[in-house]
N, C-alpha and C positions, 0 to 999 in steps of 0.2 A: 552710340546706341540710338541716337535721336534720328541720325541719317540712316539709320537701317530701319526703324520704325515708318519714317515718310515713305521707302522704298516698298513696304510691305501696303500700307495704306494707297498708293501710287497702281501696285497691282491690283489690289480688289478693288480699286474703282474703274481700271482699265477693264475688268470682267466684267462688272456689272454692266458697263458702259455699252457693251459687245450685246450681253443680254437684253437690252433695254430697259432697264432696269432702274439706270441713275436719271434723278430727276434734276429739277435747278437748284436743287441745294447738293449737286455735287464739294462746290468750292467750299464751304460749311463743312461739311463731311467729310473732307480732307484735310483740317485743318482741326479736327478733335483732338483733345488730349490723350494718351496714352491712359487714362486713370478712368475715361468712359468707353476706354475699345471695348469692343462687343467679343466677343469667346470667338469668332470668325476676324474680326481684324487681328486680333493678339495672335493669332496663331499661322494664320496665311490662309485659311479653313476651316472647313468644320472639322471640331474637334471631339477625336472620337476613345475614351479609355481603352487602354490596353486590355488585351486579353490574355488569358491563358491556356488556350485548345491547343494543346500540344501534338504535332503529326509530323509527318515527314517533311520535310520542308519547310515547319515553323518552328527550329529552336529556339527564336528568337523569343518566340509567345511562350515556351515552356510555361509549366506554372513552377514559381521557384523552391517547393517544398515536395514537387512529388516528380519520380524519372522516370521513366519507362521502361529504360533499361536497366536501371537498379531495380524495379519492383520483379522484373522478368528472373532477374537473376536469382534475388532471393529465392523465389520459388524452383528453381532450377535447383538451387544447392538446398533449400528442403526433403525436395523428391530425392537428390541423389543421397542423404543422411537414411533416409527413410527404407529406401532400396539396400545400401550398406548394413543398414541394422540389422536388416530380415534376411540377408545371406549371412552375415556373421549366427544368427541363434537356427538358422536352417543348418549352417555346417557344424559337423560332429568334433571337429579338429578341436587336440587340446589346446593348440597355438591361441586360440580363440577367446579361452576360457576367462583371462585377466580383460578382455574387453567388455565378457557379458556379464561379470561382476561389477563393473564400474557403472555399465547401463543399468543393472538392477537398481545398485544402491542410489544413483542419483533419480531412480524414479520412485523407490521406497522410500526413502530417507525425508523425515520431516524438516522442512527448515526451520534453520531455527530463531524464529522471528524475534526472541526474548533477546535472544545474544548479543541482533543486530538492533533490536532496540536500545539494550543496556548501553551500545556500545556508542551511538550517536549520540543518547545525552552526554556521555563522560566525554563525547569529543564536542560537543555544542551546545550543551544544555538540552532543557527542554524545549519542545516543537511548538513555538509561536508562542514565545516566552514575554510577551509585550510587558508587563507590569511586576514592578519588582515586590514581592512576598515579604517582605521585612525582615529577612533574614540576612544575614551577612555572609560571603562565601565560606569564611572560615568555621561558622556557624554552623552553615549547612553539612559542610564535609564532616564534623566533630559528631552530628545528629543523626548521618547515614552511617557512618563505623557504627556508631553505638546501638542503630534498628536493626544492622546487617549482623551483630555479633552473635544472635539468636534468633530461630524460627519461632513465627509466632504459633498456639494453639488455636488450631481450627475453633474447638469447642473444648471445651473440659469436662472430663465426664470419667466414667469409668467402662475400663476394657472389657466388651462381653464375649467378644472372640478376637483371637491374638492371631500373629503372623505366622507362626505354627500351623493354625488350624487349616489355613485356606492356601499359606505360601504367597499370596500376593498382598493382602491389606489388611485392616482389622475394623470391628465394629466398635462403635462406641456409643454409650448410652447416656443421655445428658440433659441434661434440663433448661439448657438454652434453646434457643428458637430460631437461631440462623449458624450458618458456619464461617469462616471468617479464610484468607487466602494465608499460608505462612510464609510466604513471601512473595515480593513481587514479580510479574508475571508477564504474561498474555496467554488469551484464553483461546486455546486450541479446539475444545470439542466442549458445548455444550445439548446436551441431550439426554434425550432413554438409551440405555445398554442394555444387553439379555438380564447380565448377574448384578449390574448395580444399580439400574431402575436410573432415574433423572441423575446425570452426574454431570459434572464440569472438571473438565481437564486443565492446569493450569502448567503452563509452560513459562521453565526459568532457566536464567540467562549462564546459570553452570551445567544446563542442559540436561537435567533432572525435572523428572514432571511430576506435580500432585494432584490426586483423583479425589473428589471429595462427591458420594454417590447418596443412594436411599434418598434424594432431598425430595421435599414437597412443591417447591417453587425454586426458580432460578433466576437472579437481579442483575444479572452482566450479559451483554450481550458478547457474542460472538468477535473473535478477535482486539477485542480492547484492552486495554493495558491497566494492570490495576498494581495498586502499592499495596506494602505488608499489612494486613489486617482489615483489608476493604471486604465489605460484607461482601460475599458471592452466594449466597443461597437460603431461604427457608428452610425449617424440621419442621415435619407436622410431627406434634405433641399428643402425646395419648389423655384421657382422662386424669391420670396421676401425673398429669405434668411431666411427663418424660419423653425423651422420642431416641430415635437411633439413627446416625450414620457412618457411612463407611467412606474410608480415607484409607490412601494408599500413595506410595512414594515408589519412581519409576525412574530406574537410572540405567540408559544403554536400554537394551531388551532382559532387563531383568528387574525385580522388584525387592525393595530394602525395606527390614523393619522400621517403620512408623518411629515403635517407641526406642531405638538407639539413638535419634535425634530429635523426638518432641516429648514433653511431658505432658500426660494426660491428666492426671488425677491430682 
């Protein structure tokens, strides 16, 4: 190593020498340690970072995270899905028929973000679990069967219009002041609807959704994850202390009465 360092230091001073350049402290300057070479003796030159302008003739310089030929491609087999799709629902052919229901459904079809959430904690716990809750595993698992064994009550109140009347959900009139989630979730749609004014949609992990409407304010944002009985919404209350909302249960595209699985009153 020593003898390849002299031979390096030997030619940059053989340049400089050419240049005119080396003074009378060549023999000093040849004779430096390796620990004060200058970024030109270490190297045999100037030393210049690598790049990554990738062109014809520099694969070398690629940048290591992006192709040119792979990004070409993707876009290649884009267009060609894209062109495929729109000759498949241009042609009338029944042949056809089982592909333009598969495209329907996976561009209708909500995912189901509860299911995949439920299903990471049961495989990892929860997400950036740094500090242990004092509870003991076995603890835990005994205290989730027993919160999972029954939904909770939005609000309790009593039924002013039943599933009967509407076919999708029922009113309920109560003298509580917020409504509460019956189980745990992720919130899919919080907003105004035509027929149920400010609602929050709560999406769960047996892929069954609840609608909890009529509110006066809304406390969760948009896609977060909430446990059984986490407040999700304000009632504005009348004069006599009562107010009303509406809750509905959503299983598949069709709607289950409310009170076959929660008790109101």
């Amino acid at each position: 190593m020593s003898h390849r360092a002299d031979e390096v230091r030997k030619r940059i001073a053989k340049r400089k020498r050419d240049r005119g350049l080396l003074g009378s402290n060549s023999q000093d300057m040849s004779q430096r340690t390796s620990l004060f070479m200058s970024d030109e003796e270490r190297y045999g030159g100037v030393y210049s970072p690598p790049t990554y302008e990738g062109g014809p003739g520099k694969n070398n310089d690629a940048h290591p995270l992006f192709r040119v030929e792979v990004f070409i491609f993707k876009i290649l087999f884009s267009a060609v899905l894209v062109l495929l799709t729109a000759i498949v629902f241009k042609n009338g052919s029944p042949m056809f028929d089982k592909v333009k229901s598969a495209v329907h459904y996976s561009l209708e079809e909500e995912f189901q973000f509860a299911t995949v959430s439920k299903w990471y904690r049961d495989q990892f716990g929860e997400p950036l679990a740094l500090f242990d809750t004092g509870t003991s595993g076995s603890e835990k698992s005994e205290n989730e069967k027993t919160e999972l064994a029954e939904l909770a009550t939005p609000a309790s109140g009593k039924v002013l219009e039943s599933f009967k009347d509407n076919g999708q959900g029922i009113m309920v009139e109560t003298n509580r002041t917020s409504v509460e989630a019956m189980n745990e979730g992720i919130i899919i749609e919080a907003g105004e609807k035509e027929e149920t004014g400010l609602t929050i949609v709560l999406q769960h992990a047996d892929g069954t959704k609840s609608w909890y409407g009529n509110l006066d304010k809304i406390d969760v944002p948009l896609y977060d994850f909430v446990e059984k009985g986490t407040e999700l919404g304000k009632i504005k209350l009348s004069d006599n202390q009562k107010g009303t909302y509406y809750f509905a249960i959503k299983k598949g595209d069709s709607f289950i009465d409310p009170i076959q699985v929660i008790q109101f009153e």
